[in-house]
C-alpha distance (Angstrom), angle and dihedral (degrees) to the residues before:
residue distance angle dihedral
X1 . . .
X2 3.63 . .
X3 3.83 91.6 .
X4 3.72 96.4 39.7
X5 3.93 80.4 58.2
X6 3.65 97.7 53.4
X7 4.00 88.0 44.9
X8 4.01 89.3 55.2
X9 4.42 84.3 45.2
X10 4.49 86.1 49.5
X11 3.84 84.0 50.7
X12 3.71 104.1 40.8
X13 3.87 91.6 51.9
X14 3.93 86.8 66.4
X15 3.68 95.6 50.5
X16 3.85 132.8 84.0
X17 3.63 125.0 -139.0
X18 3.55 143.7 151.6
X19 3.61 98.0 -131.0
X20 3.59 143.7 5.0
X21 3.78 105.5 -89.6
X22 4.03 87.3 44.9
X23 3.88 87.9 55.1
X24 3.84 87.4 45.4
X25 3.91 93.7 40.5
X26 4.17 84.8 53.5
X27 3.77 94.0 45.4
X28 3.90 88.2 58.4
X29 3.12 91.0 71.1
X30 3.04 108.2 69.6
X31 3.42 98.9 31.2
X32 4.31 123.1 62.3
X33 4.02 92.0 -119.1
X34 3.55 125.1 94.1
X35 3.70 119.2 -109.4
X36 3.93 97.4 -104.4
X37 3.28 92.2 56.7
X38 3.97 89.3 49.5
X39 3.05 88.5 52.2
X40 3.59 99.7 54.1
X41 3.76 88.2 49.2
X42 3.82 97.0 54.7
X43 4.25 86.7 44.0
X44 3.52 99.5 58.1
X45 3.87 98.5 35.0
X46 4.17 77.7 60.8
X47 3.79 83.1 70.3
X48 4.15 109.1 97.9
X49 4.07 108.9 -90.0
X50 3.28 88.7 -110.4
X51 4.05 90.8 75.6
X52 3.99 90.9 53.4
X53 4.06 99.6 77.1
X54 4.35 78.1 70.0
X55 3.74 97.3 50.3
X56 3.81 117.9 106.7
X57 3.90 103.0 -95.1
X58 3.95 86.9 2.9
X59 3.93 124.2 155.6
X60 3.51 121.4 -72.5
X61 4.10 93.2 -106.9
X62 3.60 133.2 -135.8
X63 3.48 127.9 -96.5
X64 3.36 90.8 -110.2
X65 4.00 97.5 57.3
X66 3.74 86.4 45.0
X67 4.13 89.5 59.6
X68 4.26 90.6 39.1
X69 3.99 82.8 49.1
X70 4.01 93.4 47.7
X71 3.83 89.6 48.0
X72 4.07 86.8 83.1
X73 3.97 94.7 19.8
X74 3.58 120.4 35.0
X75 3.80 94.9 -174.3
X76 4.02 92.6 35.0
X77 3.93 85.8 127.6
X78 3.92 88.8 55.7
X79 4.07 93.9 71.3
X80 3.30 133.2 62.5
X81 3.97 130.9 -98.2
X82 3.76 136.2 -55.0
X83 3.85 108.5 -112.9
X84 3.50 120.2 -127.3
X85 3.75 85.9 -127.6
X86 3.57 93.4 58.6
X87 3.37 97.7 44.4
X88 3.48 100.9 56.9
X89 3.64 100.9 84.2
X90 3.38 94.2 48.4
X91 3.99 90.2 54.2
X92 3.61 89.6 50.4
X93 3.99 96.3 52.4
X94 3.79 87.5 51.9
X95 3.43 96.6 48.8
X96 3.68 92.3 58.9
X97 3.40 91.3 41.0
X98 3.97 101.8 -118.1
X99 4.02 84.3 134.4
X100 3.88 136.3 24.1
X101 3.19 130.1 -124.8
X102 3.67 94.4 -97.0
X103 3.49 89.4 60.6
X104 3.75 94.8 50.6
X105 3.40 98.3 40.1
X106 3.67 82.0 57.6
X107 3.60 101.8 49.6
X108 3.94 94.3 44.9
X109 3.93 87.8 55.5
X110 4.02 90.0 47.1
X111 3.67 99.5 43.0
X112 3.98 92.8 59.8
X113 3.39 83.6 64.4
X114 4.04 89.5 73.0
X115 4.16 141.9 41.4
X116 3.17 123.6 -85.9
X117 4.04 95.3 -84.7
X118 4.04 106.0 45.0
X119 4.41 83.6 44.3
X120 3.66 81.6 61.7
X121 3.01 96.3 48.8
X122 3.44 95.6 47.2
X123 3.42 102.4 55.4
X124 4.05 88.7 48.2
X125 3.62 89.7 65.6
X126 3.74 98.2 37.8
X127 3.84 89.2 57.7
X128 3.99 98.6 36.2
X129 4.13 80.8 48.2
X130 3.58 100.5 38.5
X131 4.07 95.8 156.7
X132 4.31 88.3 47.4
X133 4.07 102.9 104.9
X134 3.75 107.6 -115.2
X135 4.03 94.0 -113.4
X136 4.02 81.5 69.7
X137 3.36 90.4 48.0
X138 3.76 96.6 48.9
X139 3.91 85.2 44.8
X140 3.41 91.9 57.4
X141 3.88 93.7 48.0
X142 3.74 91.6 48.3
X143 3.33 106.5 56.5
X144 3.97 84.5 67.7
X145 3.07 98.1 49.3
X146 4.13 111.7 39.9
X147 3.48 91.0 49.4
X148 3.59 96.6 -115.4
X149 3.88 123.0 170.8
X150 3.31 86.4 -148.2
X151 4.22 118.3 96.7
X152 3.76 123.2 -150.9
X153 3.68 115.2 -129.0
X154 3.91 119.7 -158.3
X155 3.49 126.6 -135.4
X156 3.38 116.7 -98.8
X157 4.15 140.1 -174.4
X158 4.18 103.1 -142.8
X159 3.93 108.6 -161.3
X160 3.54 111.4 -140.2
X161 3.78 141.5 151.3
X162 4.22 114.2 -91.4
X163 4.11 81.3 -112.4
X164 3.55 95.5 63.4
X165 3.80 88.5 40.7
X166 3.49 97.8 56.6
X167 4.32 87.7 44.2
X168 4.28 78.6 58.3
X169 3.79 96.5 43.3
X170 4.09 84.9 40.1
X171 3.40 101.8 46.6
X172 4.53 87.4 45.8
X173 3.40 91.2 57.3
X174 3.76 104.2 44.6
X175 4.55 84.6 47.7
X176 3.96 80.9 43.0
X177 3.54 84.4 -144.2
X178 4.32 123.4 124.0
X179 3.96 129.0 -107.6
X180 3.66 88.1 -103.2
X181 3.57 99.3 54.7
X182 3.90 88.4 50.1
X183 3.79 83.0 51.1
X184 3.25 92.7 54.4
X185 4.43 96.7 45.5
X186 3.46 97.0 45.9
X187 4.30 93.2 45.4
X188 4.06 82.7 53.1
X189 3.47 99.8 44.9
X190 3.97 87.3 50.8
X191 3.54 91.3 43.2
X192 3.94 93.5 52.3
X193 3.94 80.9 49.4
X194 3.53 91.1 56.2
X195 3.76 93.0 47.5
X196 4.05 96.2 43.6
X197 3.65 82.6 48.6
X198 4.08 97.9 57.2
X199 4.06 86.0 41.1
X200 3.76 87.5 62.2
X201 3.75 96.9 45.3
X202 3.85 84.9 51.9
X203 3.04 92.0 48.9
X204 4.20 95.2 52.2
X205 3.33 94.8 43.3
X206 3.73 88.0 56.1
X207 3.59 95.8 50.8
X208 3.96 80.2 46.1
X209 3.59 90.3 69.5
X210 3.12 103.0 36.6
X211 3.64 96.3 58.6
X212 3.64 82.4 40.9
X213 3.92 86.6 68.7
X214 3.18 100.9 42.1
X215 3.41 95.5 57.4
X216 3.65 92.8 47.0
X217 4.04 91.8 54.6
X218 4.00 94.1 44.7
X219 3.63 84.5 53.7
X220 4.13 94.1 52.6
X221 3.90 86.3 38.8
X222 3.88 87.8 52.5
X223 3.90 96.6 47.2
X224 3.80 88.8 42.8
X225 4.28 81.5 56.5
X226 3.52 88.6 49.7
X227 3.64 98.0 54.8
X228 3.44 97.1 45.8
X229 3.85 91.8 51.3
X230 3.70 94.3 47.5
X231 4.05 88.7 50.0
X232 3.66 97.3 48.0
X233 4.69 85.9 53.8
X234 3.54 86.6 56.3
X235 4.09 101.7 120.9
X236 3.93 113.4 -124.6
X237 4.40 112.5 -141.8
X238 3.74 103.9 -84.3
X239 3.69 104.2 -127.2
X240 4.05 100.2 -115.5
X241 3.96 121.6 -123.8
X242 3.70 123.6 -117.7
X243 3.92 118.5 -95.6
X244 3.93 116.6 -94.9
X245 3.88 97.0 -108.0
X246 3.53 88.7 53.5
X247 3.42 99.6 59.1
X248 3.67 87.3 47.7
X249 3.59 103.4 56.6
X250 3.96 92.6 53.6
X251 4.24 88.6 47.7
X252 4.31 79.7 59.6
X253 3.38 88.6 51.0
């Protein structure tokens, strides 16, 4: 795969385009892959050769990638490889230049940590949050993935006005308790909230049915009653009486 990439890269750097996906679009033809898979190739080889010793069927690496790669993930040759798939984004994002190679270095050496899903996810937030430190990132990652009941909570600046600052600072020091733990009471009331909320829902939507089928069996039960009623007013023949001169002739006899 690795040198079917670096084919696709030889060919692309002949071709003129406008735009990525025309470049990769033009490079399929000539080549038997289809142009999103071109241009996955030529989007993650953008990524800084120290990145490629991770990619699925990638080149063996130099010692000295191996040490930049270690420098954010000591055990980084301990997991298994960066998918193509995965990568891609993050090729893309250095390409335009919305992260350095630092940063992507960084990211690629973290996300190999992971599967397939919380690498994704990963990189997402390590390029949407490009000035986060990568432990944060990682943090945030992790807590999907180890199971932990624990949930990470950014850092965030809140703008308010200095009265509503000194209600916060007020209202911390009269609890004695810090920011964080307020932070952390007010996120788990609101998250018990959330949770008493979907219960309830449940709950109605349950009854919902229910009522639903109950309805729907009291209305077979009453057509059923119907039926029955109109069967049993159905008028039998009336066995017909003998004419008058009959009845006469056998009171002579």
């Amino acid at each position: 795969m690795y040198n079917w990439a670096r084919h696709c890269q030889s060919v692309a750097t002949e071709v003129e385009a406008s735009s990525p996906s025309d470049r990769a679009k033009t490079v399929a033809e000539h080549v038997t892959k289809s142009w999103r898979t071109v241009a996955r190739y030529l989007a993650v080889l953008e990524l800084p050769e120290v990145v490629h010793p991770l990619l699925y069927d990638g080149p063996e690496g130099s010692e000295e990638d191996w040490n930049a790669l270690q420098n954010h993930n000591d055990r980084v040759k301990e997991y298994g490889p960066l998918p193509w798939a995965v990568a891609e984004p993050l090729g893309r994002a250095y390409r335009k230049g919305t992260i350095g190679s630092t940063r992507a270095i960084g990211l690629a050496a973290k996300a190999v940590i992971y599967d397939r899903e919380i690498a994704e996810d990963l990189i997402t937030r390590g390029i949407e949050h490009p000035n986060e430190p990568l432990s944060a990132v990682e943090q945030f990652a992790r807590q999907y993935s180890d199971g932990s009941p624990d949930l990470w909570v950014p850092r965030v600046t809140v703008s308010m006005s200095d009265q509503e600052k000194q209600a916060i600072m007020r209202h911390c020091g009269e609890t004695h308790q810090p920011m964080s733990a307020l932070v952390e009471e007010l996120l788990g009331e609101f998250a018990n909230a959330l949770v008493t909320s979907d219960e309830a829902s449940q709950t109605q939507r349950e009854v919902a049915v229910m009522q639903l089928l109950d309805d729907n069996v009291q209305a077979v039960e009453n057509d059923q009653s119907e039926s029955e009623e109109a069967d049993s007013n159905v008028r039998q023949p009336e066995k017909q009486s003998s004419p008058d001169w009959i009845d006469a002739a056998d009171h002579e006899r």
